[in-house]
Structure formats: C-alpha cells, structure tokens
C-alpha positions as a Markdown table, in Angstrom:
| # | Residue | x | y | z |
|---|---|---|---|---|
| 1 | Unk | 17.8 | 18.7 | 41.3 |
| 2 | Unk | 17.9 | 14.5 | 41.0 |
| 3 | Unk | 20.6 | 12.8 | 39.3 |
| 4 | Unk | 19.6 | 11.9 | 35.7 |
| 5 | Unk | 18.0 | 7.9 | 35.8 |
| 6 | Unk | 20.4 | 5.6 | 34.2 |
| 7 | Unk | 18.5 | 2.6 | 34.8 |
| 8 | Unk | 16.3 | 0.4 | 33.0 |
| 9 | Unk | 12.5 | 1.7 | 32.7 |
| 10 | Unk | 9.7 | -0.4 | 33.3 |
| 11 | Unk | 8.9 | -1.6 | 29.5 |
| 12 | Unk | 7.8 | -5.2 | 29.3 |
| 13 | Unk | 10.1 | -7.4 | 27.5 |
| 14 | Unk | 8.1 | -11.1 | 26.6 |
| 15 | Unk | 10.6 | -13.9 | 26.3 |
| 16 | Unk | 11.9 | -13.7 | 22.7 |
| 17 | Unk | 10.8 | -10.7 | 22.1 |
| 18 | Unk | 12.3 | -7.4 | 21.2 |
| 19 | Unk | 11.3 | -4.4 | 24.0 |
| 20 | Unk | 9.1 | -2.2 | 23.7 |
| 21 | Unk | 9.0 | 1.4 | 24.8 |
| 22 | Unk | 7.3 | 4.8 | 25.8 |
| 23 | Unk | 6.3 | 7.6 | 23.1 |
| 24 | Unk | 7.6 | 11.4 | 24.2 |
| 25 | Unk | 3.6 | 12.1 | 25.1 |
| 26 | Unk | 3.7 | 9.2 | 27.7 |
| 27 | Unk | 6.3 | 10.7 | 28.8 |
| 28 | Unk | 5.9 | 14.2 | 28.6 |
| 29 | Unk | 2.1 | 13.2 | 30.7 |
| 30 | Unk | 3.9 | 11.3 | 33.7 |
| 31 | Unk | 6.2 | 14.5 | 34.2 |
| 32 | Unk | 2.7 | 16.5 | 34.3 |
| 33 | Unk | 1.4 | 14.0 | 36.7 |
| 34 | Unk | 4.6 | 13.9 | 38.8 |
| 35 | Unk | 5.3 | 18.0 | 38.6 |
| 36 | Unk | 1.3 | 18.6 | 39.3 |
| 37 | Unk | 1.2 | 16.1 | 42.5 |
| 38 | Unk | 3.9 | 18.1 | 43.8 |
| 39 | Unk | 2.4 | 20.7 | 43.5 |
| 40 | Unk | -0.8 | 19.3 | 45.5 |
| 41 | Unk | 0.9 | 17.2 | 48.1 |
| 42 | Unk | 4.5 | 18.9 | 48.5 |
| 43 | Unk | 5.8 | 15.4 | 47.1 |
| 44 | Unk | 6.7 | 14.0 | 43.7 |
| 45 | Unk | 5.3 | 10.3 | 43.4 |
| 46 | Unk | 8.4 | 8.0 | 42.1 |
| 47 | Unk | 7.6 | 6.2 | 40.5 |
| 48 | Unk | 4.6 | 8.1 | 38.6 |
| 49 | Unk | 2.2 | 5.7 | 37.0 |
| 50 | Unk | -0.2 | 6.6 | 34.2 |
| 51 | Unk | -3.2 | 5.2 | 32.4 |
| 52 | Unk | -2.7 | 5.2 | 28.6 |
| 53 | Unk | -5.6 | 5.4 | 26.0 |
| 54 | Unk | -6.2 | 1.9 | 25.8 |
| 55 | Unk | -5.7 | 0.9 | 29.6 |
| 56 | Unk | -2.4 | 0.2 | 30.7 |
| 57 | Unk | -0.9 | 1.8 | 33.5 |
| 58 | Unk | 3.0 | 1.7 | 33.2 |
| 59 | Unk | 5.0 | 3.3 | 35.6 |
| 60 | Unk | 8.0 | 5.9 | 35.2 |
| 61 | Unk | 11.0 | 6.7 | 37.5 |
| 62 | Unk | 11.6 | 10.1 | 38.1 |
| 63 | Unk | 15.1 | 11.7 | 36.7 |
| 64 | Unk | 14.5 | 15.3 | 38.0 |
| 65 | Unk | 12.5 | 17.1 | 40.3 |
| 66 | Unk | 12.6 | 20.8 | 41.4 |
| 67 | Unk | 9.6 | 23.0 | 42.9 |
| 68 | Unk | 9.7 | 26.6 | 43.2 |
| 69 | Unk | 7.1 | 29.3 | 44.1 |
| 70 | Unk | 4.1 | 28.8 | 41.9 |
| 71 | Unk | 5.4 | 26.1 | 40.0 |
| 72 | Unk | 6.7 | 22.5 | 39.3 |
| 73 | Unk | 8.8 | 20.6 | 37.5 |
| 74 | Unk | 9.6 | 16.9 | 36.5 |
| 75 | Unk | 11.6 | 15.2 | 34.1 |
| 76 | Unk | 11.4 | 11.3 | 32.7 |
| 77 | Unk | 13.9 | 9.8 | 30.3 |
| 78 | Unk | 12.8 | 8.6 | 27.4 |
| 79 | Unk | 13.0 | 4.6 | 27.0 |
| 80 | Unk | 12.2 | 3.6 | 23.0 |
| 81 | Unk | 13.0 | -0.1 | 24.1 |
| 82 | Unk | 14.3 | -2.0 | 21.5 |
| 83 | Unk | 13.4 | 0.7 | 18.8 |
| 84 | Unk | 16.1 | 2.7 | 17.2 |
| 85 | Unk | 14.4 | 6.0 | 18.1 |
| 86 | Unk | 16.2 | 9.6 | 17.7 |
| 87 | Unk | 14.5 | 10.2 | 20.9 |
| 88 | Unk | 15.9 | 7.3 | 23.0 |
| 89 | Unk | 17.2 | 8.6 | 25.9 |
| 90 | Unk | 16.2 | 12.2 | 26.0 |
| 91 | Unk | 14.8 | 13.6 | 28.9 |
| 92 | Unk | 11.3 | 14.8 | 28.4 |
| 93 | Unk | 10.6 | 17.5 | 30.9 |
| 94 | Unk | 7.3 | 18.8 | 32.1 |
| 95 | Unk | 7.0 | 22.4 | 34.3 |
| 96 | Unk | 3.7 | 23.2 | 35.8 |
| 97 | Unk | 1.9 | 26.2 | 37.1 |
| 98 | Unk | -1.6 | 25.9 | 38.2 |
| 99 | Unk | -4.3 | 28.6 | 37.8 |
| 100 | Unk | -5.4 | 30.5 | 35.1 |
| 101 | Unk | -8.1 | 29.5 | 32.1 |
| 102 | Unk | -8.6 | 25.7 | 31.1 |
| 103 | Unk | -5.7 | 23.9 | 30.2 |
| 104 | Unk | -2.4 | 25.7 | 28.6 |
| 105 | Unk | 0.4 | 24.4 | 26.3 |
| 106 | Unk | 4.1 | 26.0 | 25.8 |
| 107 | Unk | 7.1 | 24.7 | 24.3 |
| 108 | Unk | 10.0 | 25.0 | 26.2 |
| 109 | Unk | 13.4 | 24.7 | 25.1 |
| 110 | Unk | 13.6 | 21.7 | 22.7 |
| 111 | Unk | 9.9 | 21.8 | 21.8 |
| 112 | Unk | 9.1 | 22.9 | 18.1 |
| 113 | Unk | 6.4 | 25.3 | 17.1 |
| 114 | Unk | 4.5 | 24.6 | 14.2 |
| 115 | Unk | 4.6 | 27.0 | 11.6 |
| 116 | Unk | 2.7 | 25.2 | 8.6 |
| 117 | Unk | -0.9 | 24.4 | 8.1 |
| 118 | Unk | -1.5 | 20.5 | 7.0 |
| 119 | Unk | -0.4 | 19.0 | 10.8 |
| 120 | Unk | -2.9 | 18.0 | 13.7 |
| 121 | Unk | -1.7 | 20.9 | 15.5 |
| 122 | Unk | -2.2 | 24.5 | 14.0 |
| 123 | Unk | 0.4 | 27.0 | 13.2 |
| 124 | Unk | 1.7 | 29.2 | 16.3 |
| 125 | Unk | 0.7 | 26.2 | 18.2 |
| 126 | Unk | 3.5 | 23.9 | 20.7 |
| 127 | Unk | 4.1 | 20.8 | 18.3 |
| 128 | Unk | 2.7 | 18.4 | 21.3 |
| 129 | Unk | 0.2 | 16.7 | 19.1 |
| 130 | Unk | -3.8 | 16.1 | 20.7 |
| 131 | Unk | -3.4 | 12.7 | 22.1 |
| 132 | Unk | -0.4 | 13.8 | 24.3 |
| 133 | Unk | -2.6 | 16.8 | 25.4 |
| 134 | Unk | -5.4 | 15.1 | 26.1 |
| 135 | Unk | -3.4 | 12.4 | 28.3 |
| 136 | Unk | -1.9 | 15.5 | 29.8 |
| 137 | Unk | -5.2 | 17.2 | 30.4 |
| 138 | Unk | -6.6 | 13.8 | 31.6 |
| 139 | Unk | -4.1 | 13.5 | 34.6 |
| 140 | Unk | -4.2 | 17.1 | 35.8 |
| 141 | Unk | -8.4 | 16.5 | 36.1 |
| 142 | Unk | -7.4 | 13.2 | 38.1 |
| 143 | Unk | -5.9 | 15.1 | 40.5 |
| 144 | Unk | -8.4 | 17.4 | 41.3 |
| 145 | Unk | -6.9 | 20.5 | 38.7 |
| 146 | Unk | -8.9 | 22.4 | 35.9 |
| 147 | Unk | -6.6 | 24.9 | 34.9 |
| 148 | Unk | -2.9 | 24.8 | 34.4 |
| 149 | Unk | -0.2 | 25.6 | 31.9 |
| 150 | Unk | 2.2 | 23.4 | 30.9 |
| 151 | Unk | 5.1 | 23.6 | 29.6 |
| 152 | Unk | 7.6 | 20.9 | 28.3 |
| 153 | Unk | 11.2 | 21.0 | 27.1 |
| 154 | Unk | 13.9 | 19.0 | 26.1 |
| 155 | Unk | 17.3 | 19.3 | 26.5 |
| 156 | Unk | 19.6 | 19.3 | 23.4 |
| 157 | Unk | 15.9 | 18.4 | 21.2 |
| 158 | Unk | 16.2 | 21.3 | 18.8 |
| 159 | Unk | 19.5 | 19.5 | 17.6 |
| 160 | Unk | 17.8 | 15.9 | 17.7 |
| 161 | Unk | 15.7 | 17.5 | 15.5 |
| 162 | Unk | 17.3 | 18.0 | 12.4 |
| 163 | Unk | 17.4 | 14.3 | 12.8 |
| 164 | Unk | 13.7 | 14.2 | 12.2 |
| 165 | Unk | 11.0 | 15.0 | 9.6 |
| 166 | Unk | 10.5 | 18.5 | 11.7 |
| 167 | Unk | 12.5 | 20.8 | 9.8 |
| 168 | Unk | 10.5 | 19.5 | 6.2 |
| 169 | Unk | 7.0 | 19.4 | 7.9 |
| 170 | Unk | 7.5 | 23.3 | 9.1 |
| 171 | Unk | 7.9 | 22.3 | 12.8 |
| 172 | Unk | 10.3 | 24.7 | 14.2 |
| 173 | Unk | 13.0 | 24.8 | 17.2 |
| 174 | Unk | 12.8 | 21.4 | 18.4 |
| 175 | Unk | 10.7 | 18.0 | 18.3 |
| 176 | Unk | 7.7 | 17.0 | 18.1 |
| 177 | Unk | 5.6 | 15.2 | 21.3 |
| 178 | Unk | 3.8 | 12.6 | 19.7 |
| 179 | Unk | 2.1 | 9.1 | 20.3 |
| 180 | Unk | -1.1 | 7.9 | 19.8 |
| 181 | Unk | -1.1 | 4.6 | 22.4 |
| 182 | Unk | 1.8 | 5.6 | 24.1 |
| 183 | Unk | 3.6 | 3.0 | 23.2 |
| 184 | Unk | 6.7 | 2.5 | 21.1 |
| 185 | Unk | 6.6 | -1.1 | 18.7 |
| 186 | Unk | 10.3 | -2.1 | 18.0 |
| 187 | Unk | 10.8 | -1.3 | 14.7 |
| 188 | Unk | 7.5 | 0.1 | 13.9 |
| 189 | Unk | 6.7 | 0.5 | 9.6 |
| 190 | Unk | 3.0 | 2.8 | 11.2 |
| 191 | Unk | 5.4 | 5.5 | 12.7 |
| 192 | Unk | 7.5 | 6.1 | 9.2 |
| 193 | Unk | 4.3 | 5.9 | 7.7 |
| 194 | Unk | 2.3 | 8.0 | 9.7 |
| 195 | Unk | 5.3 | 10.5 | 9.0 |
| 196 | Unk | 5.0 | 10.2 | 5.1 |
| 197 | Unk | 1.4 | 11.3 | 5.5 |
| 198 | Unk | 2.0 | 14.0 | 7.6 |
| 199 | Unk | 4.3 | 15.5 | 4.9 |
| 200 | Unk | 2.0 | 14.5 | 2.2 |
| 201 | Unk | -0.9 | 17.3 | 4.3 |
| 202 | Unk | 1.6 | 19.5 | 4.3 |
| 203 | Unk | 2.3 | 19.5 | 0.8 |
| 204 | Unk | -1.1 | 19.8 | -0.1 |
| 205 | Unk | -1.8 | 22.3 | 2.5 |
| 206 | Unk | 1.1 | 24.0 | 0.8 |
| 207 | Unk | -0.4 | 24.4 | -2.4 |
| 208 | Unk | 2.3 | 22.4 | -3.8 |
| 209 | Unk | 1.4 | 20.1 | -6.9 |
| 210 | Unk | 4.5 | 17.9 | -7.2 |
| 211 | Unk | 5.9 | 15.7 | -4.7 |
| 212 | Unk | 8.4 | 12.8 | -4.8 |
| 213 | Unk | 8.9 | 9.7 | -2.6 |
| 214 | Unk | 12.3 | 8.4 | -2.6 |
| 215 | Unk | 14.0 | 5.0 | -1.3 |
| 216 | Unk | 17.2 | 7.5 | -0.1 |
| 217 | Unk | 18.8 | 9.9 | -0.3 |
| 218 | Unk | 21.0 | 9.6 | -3.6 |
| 219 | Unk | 17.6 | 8.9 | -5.4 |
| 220 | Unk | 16.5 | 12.3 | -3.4 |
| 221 | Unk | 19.0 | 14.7 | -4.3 |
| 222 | Unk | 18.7 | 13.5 | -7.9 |
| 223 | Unk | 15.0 | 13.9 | -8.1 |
| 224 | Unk | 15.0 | 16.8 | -6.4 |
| 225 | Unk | 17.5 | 18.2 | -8.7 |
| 226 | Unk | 16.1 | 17.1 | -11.7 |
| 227 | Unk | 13.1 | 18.9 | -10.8 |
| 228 | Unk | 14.1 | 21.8 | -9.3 |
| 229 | Unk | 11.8 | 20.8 | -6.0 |
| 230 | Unk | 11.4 | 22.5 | -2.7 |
| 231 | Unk | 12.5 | 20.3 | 0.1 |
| 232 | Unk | 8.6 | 20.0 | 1.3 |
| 233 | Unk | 8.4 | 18.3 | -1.8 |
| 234 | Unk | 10.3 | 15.7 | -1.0 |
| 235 | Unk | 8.8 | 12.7 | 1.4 |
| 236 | Unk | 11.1 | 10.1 | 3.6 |
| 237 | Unk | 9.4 | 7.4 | 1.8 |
| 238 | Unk | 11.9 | 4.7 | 2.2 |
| 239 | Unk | 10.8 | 1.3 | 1.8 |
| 240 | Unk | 7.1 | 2.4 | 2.3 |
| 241 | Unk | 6.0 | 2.9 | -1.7 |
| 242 | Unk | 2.1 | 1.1 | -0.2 |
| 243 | Unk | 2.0 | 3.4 | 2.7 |
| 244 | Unk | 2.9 | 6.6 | 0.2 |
| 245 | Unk | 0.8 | 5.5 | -2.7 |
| 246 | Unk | -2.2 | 4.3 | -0.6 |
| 247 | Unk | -2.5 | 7.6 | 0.8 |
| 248 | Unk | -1.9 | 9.6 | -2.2 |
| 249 | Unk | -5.1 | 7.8 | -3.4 |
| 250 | Unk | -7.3 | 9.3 | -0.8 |
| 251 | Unk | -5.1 | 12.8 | -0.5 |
| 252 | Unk | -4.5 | 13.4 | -4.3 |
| 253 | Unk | -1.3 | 15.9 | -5.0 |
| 254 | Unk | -1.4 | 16.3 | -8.8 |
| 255 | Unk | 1.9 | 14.7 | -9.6 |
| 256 | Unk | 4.0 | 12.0 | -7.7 |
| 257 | Unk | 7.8 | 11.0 | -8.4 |
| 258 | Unk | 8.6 | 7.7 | -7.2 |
| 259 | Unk | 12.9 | 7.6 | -7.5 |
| 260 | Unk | 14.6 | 4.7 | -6.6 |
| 261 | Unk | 17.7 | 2.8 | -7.2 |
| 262 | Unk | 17.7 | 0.0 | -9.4 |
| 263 | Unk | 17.0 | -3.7 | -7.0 |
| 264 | Unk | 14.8 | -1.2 | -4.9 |
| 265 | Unk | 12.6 | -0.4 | -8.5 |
| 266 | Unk | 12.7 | -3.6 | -9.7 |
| 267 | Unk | 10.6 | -5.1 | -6.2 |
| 268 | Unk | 7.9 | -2.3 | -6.9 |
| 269 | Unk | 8.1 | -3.6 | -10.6 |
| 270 | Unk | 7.8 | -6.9 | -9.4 |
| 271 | Unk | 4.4 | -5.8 | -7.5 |
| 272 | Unk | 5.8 | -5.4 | -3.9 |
| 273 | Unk | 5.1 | -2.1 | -1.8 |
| 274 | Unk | 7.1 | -3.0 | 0.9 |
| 275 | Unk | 10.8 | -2.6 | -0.3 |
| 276 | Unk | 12.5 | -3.2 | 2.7 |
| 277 | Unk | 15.1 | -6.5 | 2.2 |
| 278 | Unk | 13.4 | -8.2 | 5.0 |
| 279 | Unk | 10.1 | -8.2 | 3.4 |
| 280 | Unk | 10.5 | -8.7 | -0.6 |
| 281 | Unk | 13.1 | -10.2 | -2.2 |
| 282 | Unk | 14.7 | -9.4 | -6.1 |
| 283 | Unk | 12.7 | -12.0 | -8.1 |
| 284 | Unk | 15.6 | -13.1 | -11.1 |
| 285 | Unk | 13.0 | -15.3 | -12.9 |
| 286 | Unk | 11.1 | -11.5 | -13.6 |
| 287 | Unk | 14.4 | -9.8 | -14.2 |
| 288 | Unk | 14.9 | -12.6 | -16.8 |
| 289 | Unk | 11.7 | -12.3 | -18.6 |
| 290 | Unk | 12.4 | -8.5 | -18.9 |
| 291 | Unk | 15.8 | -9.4 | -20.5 |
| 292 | Unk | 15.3 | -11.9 | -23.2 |
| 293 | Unk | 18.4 | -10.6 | -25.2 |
| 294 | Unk | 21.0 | -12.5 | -21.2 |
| 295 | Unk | 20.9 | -16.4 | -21.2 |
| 296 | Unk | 18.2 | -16.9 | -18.7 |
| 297 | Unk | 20.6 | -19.2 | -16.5 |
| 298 | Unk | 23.3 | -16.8 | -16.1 |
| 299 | Unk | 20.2 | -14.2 | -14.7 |
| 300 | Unk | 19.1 | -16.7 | -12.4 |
| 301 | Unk | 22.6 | -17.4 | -10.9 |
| 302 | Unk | 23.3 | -13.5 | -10.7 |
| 303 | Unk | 23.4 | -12.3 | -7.0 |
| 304 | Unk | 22.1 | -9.2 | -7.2 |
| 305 | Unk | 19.6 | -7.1 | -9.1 |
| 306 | Unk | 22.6 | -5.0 | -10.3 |
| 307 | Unk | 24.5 | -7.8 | -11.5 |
| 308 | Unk | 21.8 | -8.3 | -14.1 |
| 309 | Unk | 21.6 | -4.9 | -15.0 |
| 310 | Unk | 25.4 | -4.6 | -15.2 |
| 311 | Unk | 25.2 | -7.6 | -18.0 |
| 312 | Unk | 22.3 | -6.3 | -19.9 |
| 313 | Unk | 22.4 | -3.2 | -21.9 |
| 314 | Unk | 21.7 | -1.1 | -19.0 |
| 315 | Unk | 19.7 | 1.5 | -20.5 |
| 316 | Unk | 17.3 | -0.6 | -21.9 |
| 317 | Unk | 16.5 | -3.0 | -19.1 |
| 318 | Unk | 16.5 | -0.5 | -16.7 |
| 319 | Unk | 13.6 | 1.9 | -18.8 |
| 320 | Unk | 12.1 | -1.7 | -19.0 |
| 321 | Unk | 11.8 | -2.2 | -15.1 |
| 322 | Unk | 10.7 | 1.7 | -14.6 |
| 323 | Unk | 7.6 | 1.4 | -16.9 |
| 324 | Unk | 7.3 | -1.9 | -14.8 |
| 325 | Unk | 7.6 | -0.4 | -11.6 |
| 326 | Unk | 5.3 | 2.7 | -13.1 |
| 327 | Unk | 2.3 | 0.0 | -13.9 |
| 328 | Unk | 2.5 | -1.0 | -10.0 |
| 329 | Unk | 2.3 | 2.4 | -9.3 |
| 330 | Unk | -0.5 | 3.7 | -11.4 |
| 331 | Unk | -2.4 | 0.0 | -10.0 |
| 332 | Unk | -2.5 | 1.4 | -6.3 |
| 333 | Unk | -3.1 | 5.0 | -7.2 |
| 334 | Unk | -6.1 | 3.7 | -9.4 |
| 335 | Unk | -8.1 | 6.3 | -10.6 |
| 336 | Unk | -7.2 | 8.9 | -8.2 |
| 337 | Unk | -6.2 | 12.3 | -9.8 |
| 338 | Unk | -2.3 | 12.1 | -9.6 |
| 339 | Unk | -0.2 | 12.2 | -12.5 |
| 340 | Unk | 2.8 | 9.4 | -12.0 |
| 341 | Unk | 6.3 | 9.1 | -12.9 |
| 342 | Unk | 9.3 | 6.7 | -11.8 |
| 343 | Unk | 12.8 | 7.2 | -12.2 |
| 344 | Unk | 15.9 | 4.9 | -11.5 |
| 345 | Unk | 19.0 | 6.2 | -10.2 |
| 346 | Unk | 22.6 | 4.6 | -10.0 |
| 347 | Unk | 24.5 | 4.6 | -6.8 |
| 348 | Unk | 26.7 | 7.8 | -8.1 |
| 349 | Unk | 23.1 | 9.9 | -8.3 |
| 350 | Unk | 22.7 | 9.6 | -12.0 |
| 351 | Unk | 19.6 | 9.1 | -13.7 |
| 352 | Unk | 19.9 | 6.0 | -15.5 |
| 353 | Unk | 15.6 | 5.3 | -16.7 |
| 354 | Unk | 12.7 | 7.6 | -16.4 |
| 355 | Unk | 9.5 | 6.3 | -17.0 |
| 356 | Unk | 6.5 | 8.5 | -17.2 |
C-alpha cells in the first residue's frame, strides 16, 4: 500500500486568483482508470490523467495502490482548491473487478445509498450520481473494458457526512459522488444551489406540502418548531432566497416558509435574493421610509439593520419589513401554486414578525 499523497495536486491556480479544484466524481473516475490499467498492464499509471465532460485533461497523483487476484484498487485525495469543501482532503477510493454484465456500481465504506425517491439516482441505488458514472464508464471503454464493477469508498465519509445535506435528502451511510464538470469553483453559490433543489425533489417526491428555507439555523429550529415540520422539510437555503424561490416556481410545493433574522429579511424586503453580505447591503434610506415614527438621520447613521430595529418599536417595524420581504417573495414565485409566508426571528430564536 502507497503512502497517503500530501502534496499539492495539479489544479490551476491563474495569477490572482483563488484555486480551483476536483469534484469526488473526477476523482472517484481517475481511481477507476488507474485501478483498471492495472489491471490490464500489471502497472498503475501515476500520474492518471482523465478527460472531463468539457475537455480538459487534468492529471491525478496516486495516494494508494494494491492489486489482488481478480481485482484492483486505487485511491486519489481529494483537492477542493481554494473551496471550503467537507470533502477536501478525503481519499476517494476506486476497487475494480473486471467481468460480468455491463457496467456495475457499489458503495463501499463511506459511500451512501439512496433511500428516497426525488434524487438523480433511484432508491437502493450507490449515491454516485450519472455524470460520475458515465466518466467512470467512459474510461473503463478507453481501455479496451465492457464490463466491470466498481466499487468506491471513502474513508471516515459516513462521518463527513453528517456534515452534508445527505442525511435530509435520504442518502444513507456516507457521501455522495457528485460533479457535473468535474471541476470545483472556489466558493461556488451553483453547488448550494443545486443542493437546495435537490431537497426541494425530495420534498415533493415525499408528498410533503410544506417546506421552509431558512438563512440558519436559529431561524430553522424556530420555523421548524413553530410548525411542527419534519426535517425533510427544512432546506439549507442560506443566502440563496433567488435560487430557492426560482425553483419553487417551476417545482411548486403548496406552501413555502421563508425565516430569517432581521438585517437578513430586510435585504429580501429590500428586493435582493442574494443575502450574502458580500453581495447586498442593508439599505437605511428603506429602513427609514418603513419607520417614519425614528428621525430619519439617526436611521441613516445607525450601523446595523438591528440598531434600527432596536430604536423602533420593534414589533411594528419588524411585521413592517416581513410583509416587505413577503411582496419580494410572492414577486419571484409569481403565479406559481405555492402559498407564502415569512417570519423574522431574533438572535435568541424567538419569533419576533410573521407575515403571511
């Protein structure tokens, strides 16, 4: 068995610019390549280089290596780049055994199995999603294979995976191996908000007619409590009201709680869908205008959204920026079928506005 790689992968890095990485399905398909040439040749190529769907060919150094009668095995770490990935660092393992019918998937240790309808994958199935398989499937064909199963594990990723939207989305025992380019973007808002869509098809494939987006997770226990909701209820929305609402349009659930503390609700009121402080800013000119009853200059010179509330009569400034925030929300979901509601809660998970 190899020494576990320590060094640097080869992700590109442009001057000023944060680095990129490698999704668990590049990975997870240069461990098939590497374990299946092995297999074919008696040697594991290291580096292994791949083609990824839209045509680069990066290149991955090996970390382990181990052949046995009948089979192979091959093991890359993970490399997110500059992205702060639960997965960073794993070791995303691929064992091989030629023969059989077509091409097989298992999920080793680490792997979840998906146990809910609403995902790409279907229940009873590994939770390696079809892009990964098909990359997978693609490499064993280059060199010269047809039927194999494959089988890939990693260690410690049942625990990583708590960490992760698994557990919620029915995905059981471990991670998920996902990636649709194969490439990880520092920082990326289309992974969260590919993972707020996913639980929004499994919600629906649920049967379930009320979910809730929430900014965090003091606004999500109180919503949840409020409502008495199942966990699958509840999606990660974070910052990402657009990327939740947008979809809801097109994927109707029949009611949606939007929760939320009180700056956070007051940038939807203001219009914005991204919440996120590097992207939309408290606007104290609106605040003002919803509180006639402060002196406008002592709103404008507040330094938080908080502040403001903490002068006004709370209650009734904060029910004013939750019907704001509810127009904005009702705006994107247009005249889709979904009945809205936003609440506001305070930093000690009380409910302080509900509009609805």
């Amino acid at each position: 068995m190899a020494a576990l790689y320590s060094g640097p992968m080869r992700s590109e890095k442009p001057e000023g610019e944060l680095r990129r990485g490698w999704t668990t399905g590049a990975c997870a398909t240069a461990a098939v390549k590497a374990a299946f040439a092995a297999l074919r040749t008696g040697e594991f190529p290291d580096p292994v280089t791949i083609t990824l769907p839209k045509g680069e060919t990066p290149s991955f150094p090996l970390a382990l290596e181990e052949r046995g009668d009948g089979w192979a095995r091959a093991g890359i770490i993970k490399d997110a780049g500059d992205d702060p990935d639960v997965t960073h660092g794993c070791m995303v393992v691929a064992t091989v055994r030629p023969g059989g019918e077509g091409i097989r998937f298992r999920a080793g240790p680490g792997v979840g199995i998906v146990t809910r309808g609403g995902l790409p994958i279907p229940p009873g199935e590994p939770a390696i999603n079809p892009v990964p398989r098909d990359m997978m499937a693609r490499v064993i064909a280059e060199l010269g294979g047809s039927a194999a199963e494959i089988e890939i594990s990693i260690p410690d990723g049942e625990a990583l995976a708590a960490k992760t939207w698994n557990p919620r989305l029915g995905i059981i025992g471990g991670l998920s191996i996902l990636g649709t380019t194969g490439i990880v973007n520092p920082f990326s808002c289309a992974a969260w908000i590919a993972s707020i869509h996913r639980g929004i098809d499994v919600a629906r494939a649920m049967g379930l007619r009320h979910v809730a987006g929430c900014t965090g997770s003091t606004s999500e226990d109180a919503v949840r409590a409020h409502y008495g909701l199942p966990l699958e209820a509840m999606l990660d929305m974070g910052d990402f009201a657009g990327g939740l609402l947008k979809y809801l349009r097109s994927h109707p659930v029949a009611r949606v709680t939007i929760g939320g503390g009180f700056g956070k609700i007051t940038k939807l009121a203001q219009g914005a869908l991204d919440l996120h402080s590097g992207r939309s800013q408290v606007e104290f000119d609106f605040l003002a205008a919803l509180a006639p009853e402060l002196p406008r200059e002592r709103v404008l010179a507040a330094n938080t959204a908080l502040e403001v509330l903490e002068m006004a009569e709370a209650a009734g400034l904060a029910h004013r920026v939750a019907e704001a925030a509810l127009l904005t929300v009702r705006s994107v979901l247009r005249d889709a079928p979904v009945v809205a509601d936003v609440i506001i809660v305070s930093r000690r998970g009380e409910l302080v506005a509900h509009a609805a």
